[in-house]
TIMI-2910 file (N, C-alpha, C, CB; in pm, 1 decimal, decimal comma, always signed):
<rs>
+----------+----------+----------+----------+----------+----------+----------+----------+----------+----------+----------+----------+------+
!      n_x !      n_y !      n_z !     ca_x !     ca_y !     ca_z !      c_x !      c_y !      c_z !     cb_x !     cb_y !     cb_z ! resn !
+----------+----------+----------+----------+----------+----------+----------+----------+----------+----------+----------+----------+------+
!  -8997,7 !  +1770,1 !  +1238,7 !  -9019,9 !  +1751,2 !  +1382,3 !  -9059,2 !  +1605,8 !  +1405,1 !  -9130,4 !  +1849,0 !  +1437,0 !  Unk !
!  -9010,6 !  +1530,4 !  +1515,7 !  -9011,4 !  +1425,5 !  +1557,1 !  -9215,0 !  +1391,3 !  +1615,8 !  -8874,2 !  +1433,4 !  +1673,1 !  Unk !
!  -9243,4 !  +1292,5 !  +1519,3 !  -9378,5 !  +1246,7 !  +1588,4 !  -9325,6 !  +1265,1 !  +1756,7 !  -9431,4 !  +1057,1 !  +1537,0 !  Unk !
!  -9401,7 !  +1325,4 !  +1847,2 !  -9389,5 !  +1294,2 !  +1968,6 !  -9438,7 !  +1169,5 !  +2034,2 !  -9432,2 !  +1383,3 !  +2020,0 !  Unk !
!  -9532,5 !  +1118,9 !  +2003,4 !  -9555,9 !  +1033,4 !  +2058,5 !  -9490,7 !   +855,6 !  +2011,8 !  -9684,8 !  +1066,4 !  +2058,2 !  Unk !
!  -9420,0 !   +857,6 !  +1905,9 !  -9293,7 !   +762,3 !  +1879,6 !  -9171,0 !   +796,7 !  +1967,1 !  -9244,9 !   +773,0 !  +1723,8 !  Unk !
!  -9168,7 !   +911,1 !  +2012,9 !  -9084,3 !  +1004,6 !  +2091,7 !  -9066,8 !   +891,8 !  +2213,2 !  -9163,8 !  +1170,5 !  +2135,9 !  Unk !
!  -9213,2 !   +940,4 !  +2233,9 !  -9257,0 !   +864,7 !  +2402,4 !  -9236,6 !   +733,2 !  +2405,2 !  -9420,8 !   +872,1 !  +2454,2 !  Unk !
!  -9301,4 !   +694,2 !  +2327,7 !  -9288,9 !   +512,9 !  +2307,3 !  -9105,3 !   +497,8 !  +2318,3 !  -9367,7 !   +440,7 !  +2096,9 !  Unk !
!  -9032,4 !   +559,6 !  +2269,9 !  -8870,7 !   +499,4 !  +2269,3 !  -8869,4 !   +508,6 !  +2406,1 !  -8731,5 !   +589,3 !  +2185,9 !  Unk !
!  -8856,1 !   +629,2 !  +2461,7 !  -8814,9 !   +686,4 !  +2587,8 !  -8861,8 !   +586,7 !  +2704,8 !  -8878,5 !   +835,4 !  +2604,5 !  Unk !
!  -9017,1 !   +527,6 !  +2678,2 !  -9032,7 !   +470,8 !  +2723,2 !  -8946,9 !   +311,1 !  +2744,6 !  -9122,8 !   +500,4 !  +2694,2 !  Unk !
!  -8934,7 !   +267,0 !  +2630,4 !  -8836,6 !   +144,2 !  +2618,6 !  -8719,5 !   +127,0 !  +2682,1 !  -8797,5 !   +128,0 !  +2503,5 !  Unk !
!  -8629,7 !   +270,1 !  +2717,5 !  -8490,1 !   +271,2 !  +2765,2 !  -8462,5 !   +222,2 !  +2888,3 !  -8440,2 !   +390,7 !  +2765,8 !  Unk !
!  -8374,6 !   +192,8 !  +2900,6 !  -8319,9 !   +133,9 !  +3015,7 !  -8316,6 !   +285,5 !  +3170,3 !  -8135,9 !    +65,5 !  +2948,0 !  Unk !
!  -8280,0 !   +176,6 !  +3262,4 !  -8251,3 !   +309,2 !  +3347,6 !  -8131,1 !   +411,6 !  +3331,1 !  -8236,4 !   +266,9 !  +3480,5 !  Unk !
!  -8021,5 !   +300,9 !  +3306,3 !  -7894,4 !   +392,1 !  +3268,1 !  -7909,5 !   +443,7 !  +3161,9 !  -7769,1 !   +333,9 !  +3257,6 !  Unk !
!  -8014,6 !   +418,8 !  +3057,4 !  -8014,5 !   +552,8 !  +2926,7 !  -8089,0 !   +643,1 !  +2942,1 !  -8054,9 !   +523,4 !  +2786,0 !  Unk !
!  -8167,4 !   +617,2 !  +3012,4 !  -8274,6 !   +680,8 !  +3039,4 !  -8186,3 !   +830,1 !  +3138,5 !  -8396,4 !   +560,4 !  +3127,2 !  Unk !
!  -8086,2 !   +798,6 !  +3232,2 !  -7999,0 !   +909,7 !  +3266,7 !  -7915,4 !   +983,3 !  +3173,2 !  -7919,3 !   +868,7 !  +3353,6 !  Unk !
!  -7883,0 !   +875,8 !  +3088,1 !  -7775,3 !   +960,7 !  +2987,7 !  -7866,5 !  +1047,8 !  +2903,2 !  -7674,0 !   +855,5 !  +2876,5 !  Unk !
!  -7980,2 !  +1032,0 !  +2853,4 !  -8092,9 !  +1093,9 !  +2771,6 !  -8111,5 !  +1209,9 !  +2858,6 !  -8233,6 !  +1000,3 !  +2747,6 !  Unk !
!  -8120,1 !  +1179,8 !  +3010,8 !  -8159,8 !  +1317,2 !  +3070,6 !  -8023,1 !  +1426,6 !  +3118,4 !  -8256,4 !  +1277,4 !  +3213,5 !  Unk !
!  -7926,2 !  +1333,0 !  +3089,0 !  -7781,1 !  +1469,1 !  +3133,7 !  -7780,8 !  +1500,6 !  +3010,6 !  -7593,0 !  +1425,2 !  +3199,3 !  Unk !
!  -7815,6 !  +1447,6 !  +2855,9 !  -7789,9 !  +1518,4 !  +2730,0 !  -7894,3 !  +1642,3 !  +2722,2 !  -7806,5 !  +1413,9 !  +2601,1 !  Unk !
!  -8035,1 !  +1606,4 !  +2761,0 !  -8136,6 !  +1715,2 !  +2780,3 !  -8046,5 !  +1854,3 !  +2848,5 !  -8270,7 !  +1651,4 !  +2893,7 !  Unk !
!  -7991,9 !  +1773,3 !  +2965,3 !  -7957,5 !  +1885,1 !  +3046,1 !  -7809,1 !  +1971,4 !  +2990,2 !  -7941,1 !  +1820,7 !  +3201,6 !  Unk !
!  -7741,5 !  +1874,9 !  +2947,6 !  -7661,2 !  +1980,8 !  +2896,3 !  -7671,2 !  +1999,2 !  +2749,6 !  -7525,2 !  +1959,2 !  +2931,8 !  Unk !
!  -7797,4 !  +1993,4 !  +2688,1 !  -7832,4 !  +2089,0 !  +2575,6 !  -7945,4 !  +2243,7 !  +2617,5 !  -7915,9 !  +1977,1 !  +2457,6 !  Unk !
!  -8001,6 !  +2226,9 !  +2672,0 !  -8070,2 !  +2351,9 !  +2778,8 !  -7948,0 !  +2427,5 !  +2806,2 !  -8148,3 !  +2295,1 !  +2943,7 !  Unk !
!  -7838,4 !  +2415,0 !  +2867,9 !  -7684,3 !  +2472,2 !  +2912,7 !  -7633,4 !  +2578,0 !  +2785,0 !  -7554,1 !  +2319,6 !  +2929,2 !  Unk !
!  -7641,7 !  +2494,6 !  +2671,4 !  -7593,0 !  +2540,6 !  +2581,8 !  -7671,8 !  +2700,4 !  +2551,2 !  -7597,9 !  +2430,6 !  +2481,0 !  Unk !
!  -7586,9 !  +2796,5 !  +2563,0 !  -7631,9 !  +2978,5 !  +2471,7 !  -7566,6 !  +2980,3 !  +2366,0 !  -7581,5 !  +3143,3 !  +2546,6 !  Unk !
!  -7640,9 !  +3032,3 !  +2295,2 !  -7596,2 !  +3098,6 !  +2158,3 !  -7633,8 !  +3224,7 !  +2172,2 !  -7656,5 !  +3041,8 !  +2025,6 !  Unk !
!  -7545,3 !  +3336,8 !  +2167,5 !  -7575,7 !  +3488,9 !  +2158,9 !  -7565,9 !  +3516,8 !  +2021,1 !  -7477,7 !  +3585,0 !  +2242,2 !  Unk !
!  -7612,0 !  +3529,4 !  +1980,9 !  -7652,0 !  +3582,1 !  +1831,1 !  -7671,1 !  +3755,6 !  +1794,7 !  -7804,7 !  +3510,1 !  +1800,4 !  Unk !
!  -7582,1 !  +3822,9 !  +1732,8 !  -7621,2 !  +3943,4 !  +1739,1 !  -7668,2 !  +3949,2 !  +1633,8 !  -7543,7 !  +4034,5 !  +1767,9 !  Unk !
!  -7774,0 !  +4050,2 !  +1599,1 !  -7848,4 !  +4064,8 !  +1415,4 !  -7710,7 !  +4163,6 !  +1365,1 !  -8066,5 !  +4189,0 !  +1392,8 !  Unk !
!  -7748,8 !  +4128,3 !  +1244,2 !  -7680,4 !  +4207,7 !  +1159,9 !  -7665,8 !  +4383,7 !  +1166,4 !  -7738,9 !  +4167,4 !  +1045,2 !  Unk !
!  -7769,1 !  +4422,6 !  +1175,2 !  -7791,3 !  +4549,3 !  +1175,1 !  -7722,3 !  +4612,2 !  +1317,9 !  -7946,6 !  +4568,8 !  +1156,9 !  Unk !
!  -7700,3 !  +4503,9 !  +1418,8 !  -7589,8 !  +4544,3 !  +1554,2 !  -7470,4 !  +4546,0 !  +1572,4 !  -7594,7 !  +4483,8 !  +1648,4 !  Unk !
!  -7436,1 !  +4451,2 !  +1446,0 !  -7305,7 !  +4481,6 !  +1394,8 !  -7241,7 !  +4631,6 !  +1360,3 !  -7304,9 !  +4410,6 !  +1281,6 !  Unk !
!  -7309,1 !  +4732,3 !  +1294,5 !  -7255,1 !  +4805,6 !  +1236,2 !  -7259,8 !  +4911,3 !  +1404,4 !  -7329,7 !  +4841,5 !  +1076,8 !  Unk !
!  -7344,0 !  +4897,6 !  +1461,7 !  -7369,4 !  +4971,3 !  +1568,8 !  -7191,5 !  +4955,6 !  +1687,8 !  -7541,1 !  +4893,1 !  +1639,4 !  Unk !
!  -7178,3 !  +4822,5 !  +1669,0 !  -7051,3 !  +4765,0 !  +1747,4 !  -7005,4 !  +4820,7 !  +1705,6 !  -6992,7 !  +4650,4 !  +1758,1 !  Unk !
!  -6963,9 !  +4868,0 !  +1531,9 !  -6823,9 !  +4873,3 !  +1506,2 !  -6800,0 !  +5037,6 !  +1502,3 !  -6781,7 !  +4787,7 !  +1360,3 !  Unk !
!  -6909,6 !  +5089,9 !  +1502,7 !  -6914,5 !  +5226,9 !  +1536,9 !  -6873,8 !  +5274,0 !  +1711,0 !  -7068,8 !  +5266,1 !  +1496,1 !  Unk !
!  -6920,8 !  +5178,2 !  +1729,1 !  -6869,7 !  +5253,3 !  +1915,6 !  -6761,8 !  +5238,1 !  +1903,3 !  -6910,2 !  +5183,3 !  +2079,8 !  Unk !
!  -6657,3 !  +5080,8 !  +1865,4 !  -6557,2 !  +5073,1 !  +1872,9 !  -6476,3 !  +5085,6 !  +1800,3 !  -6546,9 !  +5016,0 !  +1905,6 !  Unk !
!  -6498,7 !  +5230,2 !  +1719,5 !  -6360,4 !  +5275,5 !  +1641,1 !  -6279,4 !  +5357,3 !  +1762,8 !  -6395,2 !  +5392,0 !  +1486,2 !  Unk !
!  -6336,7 !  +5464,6 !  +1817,9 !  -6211,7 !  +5507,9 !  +1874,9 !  -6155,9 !  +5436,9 !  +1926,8 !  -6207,5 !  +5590,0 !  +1944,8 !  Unk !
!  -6176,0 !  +5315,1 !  +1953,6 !  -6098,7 !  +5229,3 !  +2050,5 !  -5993,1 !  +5209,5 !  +1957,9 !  -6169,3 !  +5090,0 !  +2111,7 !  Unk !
!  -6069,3 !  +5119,6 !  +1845,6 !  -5965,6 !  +5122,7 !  +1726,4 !  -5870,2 !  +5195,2 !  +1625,7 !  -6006,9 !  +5090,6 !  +1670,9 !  Unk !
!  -5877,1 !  +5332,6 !  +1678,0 !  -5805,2 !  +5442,6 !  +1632,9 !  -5718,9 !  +5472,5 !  +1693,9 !  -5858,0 !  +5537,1 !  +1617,2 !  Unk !
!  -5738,6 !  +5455,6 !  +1833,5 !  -5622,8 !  +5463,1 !  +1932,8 !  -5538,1 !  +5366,9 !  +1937,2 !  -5658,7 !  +5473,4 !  +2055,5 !  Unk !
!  -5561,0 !  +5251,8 !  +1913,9 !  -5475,0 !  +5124,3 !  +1859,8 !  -5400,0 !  +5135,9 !  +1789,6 !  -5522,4 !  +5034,0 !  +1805,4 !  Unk !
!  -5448,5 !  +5193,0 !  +1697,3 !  -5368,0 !  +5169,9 !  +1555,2 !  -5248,0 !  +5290,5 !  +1594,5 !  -5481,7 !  +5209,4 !  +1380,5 !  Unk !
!  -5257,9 !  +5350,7 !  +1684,2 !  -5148,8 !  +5472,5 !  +1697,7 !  -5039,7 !  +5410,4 !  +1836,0 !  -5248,9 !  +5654,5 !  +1747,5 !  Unk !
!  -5091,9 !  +5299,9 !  +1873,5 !  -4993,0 !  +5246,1 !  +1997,7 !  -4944,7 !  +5117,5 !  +1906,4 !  -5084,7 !  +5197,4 !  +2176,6 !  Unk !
!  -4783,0 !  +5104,0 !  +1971,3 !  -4674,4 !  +5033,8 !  +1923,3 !  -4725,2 !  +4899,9 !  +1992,5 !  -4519,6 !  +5096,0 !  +1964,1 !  Unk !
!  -4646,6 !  +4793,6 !  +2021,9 !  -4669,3 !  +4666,6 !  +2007,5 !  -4659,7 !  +4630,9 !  +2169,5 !  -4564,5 !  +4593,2 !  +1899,8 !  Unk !
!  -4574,7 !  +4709,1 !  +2245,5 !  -4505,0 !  +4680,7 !  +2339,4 !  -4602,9 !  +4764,9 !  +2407,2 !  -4355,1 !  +4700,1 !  +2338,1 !  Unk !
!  -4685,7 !  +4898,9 !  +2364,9 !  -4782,6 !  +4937,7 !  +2437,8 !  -4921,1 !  +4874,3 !  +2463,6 !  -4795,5 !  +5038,2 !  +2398,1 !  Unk !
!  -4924,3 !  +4827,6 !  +2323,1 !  -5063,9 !  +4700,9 !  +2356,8 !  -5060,6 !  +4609,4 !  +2398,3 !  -5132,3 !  +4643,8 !  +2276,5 !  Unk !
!  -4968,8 !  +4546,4 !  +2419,5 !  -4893,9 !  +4437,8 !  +2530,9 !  -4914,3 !  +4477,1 !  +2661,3 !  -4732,5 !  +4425,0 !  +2519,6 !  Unk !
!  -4877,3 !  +4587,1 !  +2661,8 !  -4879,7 !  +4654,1 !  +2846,0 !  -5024,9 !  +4645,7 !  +2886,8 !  -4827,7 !  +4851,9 !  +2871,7 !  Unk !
!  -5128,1 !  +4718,3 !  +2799,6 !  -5231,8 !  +4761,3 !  +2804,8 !  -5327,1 !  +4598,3 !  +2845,1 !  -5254,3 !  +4852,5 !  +2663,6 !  Unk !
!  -5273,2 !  +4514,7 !  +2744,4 !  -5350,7 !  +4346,8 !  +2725,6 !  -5319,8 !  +4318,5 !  +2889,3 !  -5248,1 !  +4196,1 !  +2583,4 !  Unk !
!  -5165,3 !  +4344,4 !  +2945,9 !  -5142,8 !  +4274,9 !  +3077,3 !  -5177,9 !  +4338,0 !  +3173,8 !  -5023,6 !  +4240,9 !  +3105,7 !  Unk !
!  -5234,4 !  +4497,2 !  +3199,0 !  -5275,5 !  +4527,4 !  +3274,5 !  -5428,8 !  +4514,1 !  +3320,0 !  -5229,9 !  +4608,2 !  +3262,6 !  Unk !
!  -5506,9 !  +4468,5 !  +3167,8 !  -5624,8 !  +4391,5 !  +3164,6 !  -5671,1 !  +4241,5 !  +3298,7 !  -5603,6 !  +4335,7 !  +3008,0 !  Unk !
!  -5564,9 !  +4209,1 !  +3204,6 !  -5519,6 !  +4021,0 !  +3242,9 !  -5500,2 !  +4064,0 !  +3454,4 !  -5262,8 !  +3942,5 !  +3117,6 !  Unk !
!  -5420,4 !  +4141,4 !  +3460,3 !  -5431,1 !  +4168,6 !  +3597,4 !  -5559,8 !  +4186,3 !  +3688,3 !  -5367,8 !  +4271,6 !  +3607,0 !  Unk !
!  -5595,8 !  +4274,2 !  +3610,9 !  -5746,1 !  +4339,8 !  +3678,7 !  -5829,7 !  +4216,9 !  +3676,5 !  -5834,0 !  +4478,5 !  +3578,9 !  Unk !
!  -5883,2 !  +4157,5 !  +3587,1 !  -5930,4 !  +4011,1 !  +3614,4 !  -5895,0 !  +3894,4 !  +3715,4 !  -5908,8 !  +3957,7 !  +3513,0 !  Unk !
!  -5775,2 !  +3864,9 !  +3713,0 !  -5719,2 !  +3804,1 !  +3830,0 !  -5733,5 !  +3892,5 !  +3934,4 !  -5582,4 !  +3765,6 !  +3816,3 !  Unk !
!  -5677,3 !  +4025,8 !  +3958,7 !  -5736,0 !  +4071,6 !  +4074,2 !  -5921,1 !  +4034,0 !  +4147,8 !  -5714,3 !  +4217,3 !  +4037,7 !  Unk !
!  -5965,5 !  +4072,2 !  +4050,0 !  -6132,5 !  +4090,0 !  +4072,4 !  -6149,6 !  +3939,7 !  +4102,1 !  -6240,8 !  +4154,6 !  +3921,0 !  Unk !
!  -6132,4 !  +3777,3 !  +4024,2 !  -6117,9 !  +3691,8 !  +4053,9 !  -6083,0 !  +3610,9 !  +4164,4 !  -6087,3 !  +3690,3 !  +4000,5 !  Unk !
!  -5942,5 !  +3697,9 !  +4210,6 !  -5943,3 !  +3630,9 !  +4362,0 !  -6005,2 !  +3715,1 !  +4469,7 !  -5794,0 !  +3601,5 !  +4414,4 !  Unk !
!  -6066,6 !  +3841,9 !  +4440,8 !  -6144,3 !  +3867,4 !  +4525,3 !  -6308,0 !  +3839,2 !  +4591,6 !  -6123,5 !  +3947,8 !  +4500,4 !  Unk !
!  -6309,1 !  +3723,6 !  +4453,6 !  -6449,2 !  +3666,9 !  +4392,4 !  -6452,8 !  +3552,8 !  +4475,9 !  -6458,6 !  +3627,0 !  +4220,3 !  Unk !
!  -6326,7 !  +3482,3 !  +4468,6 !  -6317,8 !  +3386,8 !  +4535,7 !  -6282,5 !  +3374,0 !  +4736,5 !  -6225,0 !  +3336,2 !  +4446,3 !  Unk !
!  -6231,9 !  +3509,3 !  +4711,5 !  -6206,2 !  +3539,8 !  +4857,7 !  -6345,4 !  +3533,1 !  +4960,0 !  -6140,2 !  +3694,8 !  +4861,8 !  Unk !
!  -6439,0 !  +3574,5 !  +4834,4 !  -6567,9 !  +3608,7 !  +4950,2 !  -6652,4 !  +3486,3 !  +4966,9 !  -6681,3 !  +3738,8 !  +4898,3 !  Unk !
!  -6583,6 !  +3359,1 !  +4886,7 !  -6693,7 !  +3232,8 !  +4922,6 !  -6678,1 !  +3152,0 !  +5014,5 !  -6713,8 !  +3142,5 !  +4830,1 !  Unk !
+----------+----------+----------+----------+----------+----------+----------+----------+----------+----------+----------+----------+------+
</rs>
């Protein structure tokens, strides 16, 4: 961990224009999520989503295609209705 107060002393030294770039990097490191699932939630995922994955494995290529684009629709639908209301 960074002495803080050598911290301060730099921060202090910077210019005005670094002194912004220092604070949009703050800001878009705060921005940044990492969702992290534990391990032990893993096995929980892959248990809900077998039947999903069982039913997959029994549809052809051209059916999971259909299935992917009727997805892709519903999103764009919901999307421009998202946008409709602003």
């Amino acid at each position: 961990m960074a002495d803080m107060q050598t911290l301060f002393r730099a921060v202090d030294e910077l210019s005005p224009e670094e002194r912004q770039q220092l604070k949009e990097y703050i800001e878009q490191r705060e921005k940044t999520t990492w969702w992290i699932v534990p391990p032990e939630n893993l096995a929980e995922i892959r248990e809900i989503m077998r039947p999903v994955h069982e039913d997959a494995a029994k549809m052809t290529e051209e059916e999971i295609n259909a299935v992917i684009d009727e997805a892709l629709a519903e999103v764009r639908r919901e999307e421009k209705q998202r946008q409709g209301r602003h």
